[in-house]
N, C-alpha and C positions, 0 to 999 in steps of 0.2 A: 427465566429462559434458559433452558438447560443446551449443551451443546449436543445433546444425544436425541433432542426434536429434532424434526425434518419437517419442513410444508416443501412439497414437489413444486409447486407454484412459484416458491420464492429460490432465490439465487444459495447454496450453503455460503459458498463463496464469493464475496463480488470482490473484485480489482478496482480500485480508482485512478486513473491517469489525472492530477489536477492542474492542467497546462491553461497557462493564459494570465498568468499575473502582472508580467511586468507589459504585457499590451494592454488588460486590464488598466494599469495605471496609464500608461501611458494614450490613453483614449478620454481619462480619467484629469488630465493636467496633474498628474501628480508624479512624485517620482518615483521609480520602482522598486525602493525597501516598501513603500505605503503598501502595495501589491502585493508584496509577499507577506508582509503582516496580515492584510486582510484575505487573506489564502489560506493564512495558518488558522483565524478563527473558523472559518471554512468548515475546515478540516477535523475540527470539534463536532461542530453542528452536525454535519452530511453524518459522521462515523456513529453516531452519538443516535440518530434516528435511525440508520440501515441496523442497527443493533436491538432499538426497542422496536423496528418493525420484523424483525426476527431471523435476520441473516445473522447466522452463528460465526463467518470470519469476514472482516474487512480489511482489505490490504493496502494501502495508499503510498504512491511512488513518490515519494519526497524529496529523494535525491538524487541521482544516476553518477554513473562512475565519468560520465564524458559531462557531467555537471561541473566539475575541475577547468575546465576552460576557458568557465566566466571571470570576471573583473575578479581580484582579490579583495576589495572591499567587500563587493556582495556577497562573496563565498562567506567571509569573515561574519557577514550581520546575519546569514543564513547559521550557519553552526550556533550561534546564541540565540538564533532565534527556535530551533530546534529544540536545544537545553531547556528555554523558559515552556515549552509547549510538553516537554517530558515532565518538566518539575508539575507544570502548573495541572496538568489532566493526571497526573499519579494519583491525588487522593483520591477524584474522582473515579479512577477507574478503579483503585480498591474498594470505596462505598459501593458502586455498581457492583461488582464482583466480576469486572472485567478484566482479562487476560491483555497483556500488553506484548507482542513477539518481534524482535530484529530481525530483519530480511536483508543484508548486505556482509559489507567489510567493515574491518578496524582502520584499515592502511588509511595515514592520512587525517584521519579524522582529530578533532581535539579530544583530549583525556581527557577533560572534564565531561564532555557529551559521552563516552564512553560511560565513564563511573554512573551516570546518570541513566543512561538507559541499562544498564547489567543493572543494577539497583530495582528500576521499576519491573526489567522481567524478573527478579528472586522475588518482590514481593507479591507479585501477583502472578506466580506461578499456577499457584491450587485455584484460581477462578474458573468458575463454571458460566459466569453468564454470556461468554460470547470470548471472542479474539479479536484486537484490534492490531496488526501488523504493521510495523511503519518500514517501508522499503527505501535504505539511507545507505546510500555510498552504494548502490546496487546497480547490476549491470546482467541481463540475462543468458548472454554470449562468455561476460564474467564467472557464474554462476555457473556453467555446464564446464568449464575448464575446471573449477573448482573441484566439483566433482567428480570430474577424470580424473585427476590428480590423487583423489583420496583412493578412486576404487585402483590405481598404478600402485597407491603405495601399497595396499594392502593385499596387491596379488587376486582382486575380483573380475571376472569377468562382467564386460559390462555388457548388461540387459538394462531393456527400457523400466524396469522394472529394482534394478543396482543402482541405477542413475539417480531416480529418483528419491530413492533412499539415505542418499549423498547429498541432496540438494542441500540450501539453507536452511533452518528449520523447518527438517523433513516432517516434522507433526504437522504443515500445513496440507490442506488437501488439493488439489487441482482448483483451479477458478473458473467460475461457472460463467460470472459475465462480468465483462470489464467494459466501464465506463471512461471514456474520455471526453476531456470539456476543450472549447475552445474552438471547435470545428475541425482540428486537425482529425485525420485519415490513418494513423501509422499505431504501432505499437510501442515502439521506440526502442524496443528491447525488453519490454517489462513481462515479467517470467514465463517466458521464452516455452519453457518444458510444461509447468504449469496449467498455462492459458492455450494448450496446445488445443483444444477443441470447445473455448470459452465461445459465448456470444458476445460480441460488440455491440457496442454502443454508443454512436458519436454526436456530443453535445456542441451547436455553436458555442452557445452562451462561454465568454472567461470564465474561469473556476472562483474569482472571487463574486460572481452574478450568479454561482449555482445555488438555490434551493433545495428544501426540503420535497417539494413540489416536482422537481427535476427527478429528484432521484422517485419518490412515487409511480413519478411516468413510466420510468425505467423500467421498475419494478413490474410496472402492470403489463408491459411490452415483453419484455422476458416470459413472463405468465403463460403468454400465447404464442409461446416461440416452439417448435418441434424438434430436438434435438436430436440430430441421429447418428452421431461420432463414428461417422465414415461407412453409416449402412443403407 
């Protein structure tokens, strides 16, 4: 699966909002790390399949910058729970020859989760068979000041087209359609510029209830969607 195919049919890019964990659990009797762990295996599967059905990037909002709000414990078991989820899909995604790309900020975050994903983007830089982007410590409203700021320093005028070129890993391309689980309605902030003319998607089911099957639907529903970016 080379990232220079295209099927017009399928998404290049899809977005994943994976919202509903800790209702997940808690619908569930259980308590809400159990939710986030099983969100995170999820999050294997769903990327793992939108790749071998031949979406060349997947982007998944894993963390938000207004994520900082929650209890400290949970922020705390989510950042290890991150780490194990970079450690443990690394080999995998270099046997795959899958691309792995940061979509957020440093600020805040543990150093060790840092070391751990710079690590797996240098080693699977050169991968051709697809992009798996993990959107961590991100914020879309974040993301546009960012990039004003770089194109201020640098004396650029900004065009929609400057901006864009500033963004987070500007090698990623617009998002064609973004799914969200959970039944919620919103975007939340998830890349703001990006998803500026994406298709929605909005899944009742928890994210830790989403299927392989879910996302197919998706798939097939996007297929027969007419996109006409404001014409």
């Amino acid at each position: 699966m080379s990232q220079e195919s295209n099927n017009p049919t399928l998404p290049t890019h899809l977005g994943i909002i994976p919202d509903g964990n800790r209702r997940w659990a808690k619908a569930n009797g259980k308590p809400s790390l159990v939710g986030h762990q099983r969100g995170a295996d999820i999050i294997e599967e769903i990327c793992q399949h939108a790749l071998d059905r031949g979406v060349q990037y997947v982007s998944m909002y894993a963390f938000s910058t207004e994520n900082w709000n929650r209890p400290k414990d949970e922020i705390a078991y989510l950042m290890k729970l991150f780490e194990r989820l970079v450690d443990k899909g690394l080999k995998r995604l270099e046997k795959q020859g899958v691309r792995l790309r940061w979509v957020g900020q440093s600020d805040n975050l543990p150093a060790s989760l840092i070391k751990a994903i710079e690590a797996a983007e240098a080693r699977t830089a050169s991968n051709t068979a697809g992009t798996f982007a993990i959107c961590l410590n991100y914020g879309g409203l974040q993301e546009l000041a960012d990039a004003s700021a770089e194109l201020a320093k640098k004396d650029e005028t900004a065009t929609p087209e400057s901006l864009m070129q500033h963004l987070y890993a500007p090698d990623i391309p617009p998002v064609d359609l973004v799914i969200r689980a959970s039944g919620e309605q919103r975007t939340s902030g998830f890349m703001l510029a990006r998803a500026a003319y994406a298709e929605m998607r909005f899944v009742d089911k928890h994210w830790p209830d989403f299927t392989p099957t879910d996302l197919d639907d998706a798939l097939a529903d996007y297929a027969h969607r007419q996109r006409r970016f404001g014409s």
